[in-house]
C-alpha positions in Angstrom: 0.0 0.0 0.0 0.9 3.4 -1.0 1.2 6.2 1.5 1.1 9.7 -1.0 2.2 11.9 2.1 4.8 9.6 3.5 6.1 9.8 -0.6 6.2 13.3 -0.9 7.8 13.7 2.6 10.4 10.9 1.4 11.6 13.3 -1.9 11.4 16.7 0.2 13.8 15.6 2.8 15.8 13.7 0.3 16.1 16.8 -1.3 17.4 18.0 2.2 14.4 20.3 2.1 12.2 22.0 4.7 8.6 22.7 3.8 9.6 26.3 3.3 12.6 25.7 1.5 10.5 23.5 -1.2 7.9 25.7 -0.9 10.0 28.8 -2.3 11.8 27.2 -4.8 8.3 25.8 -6.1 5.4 28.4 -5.5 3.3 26.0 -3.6 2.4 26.9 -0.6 4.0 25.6 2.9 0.4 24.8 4.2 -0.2 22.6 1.3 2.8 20.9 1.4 2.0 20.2 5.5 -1.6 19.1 4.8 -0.5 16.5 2.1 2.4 15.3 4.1 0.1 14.6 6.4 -2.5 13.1 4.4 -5.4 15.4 5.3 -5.7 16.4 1.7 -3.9 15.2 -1.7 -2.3 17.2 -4.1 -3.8 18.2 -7.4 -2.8 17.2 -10.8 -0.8 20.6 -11.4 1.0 20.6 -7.7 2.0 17.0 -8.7 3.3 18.3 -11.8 5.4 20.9 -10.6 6.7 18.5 -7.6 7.3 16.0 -10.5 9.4 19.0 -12.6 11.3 19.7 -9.8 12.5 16.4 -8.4 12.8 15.8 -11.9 11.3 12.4 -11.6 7.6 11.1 -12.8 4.5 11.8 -11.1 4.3 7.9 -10.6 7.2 7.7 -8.7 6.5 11.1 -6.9 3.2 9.9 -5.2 4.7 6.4 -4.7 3.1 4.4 -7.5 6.1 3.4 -9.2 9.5 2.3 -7.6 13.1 3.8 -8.4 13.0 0.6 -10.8 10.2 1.4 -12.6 8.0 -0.9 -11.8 4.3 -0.6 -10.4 2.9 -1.2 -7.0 -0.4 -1.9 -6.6 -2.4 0.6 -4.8 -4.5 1.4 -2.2 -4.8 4.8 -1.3 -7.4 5.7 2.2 -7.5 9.2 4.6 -9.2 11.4 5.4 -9.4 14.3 2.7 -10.7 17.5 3.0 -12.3 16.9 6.2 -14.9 14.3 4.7 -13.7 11.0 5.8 -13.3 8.1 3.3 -11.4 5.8 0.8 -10.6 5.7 -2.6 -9.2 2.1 -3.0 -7.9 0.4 -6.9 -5.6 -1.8 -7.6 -3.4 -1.0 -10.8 
C-alpha cells in the first residue's frame, strides 16, 4: 500500500528540504505541502506536476506508484481528505 504523504515527505527531505525551502523554490504553498504530508488532503494534478518537474522524476514515482526501478505497485490509497472521511481504493 501506498502512503502519498509519506512519498512526498520521502523526496522533500531527500532533497534536504524544509517545507519552506520547497515551498519557495516551487510556488506551492507551505500549508499545502504540511496538509499532504500529512495526508489530510492530496495534491492536485498541477502541484503534482510541478513537484514532479522539480524532483525531476515522474508523477508515478512522486506519489509512490512506481518504484526507483520502474515498476508498479499496486495501490490502495485511504484518509481522510478535505475533512470528509473516506477511501478511494484500486488496484493497478
Amino acid at each position: 500500500m501506498i502512503n502519498i504523504g509519506e512519498s512526498l515527505k520521502e523526496h522533500r527531505e531527500n532533497a534536504k528540504l524544509t517545507q519552506t525551502e520547497l515551498a519557495k523554490r516551487t510556488g506551492i504553498k507551505q500549508q499545502n505541502i504540511s496538509r499532504w504530508e500529512k495526508n489530510t488532503h492530496i495534491p492536485n494534478v498541477m502541484d503534482c506536476i510541478t513537484l514532479a518537474s522539480f524532483y525531476q522524476i515522474s508523477i508515478d514515482y512522486l506519489v509512490g506508484y512506481e518504484n526507483e526501478d520502474g515498476s508498479k505497485n499496486s495501490v490502495q490509497i485511504t484518509g481522510s481528505f478535505n475533512n470528509n472521511s473516506g477511501s478511494i481504493n484500486f488496484k493497478a
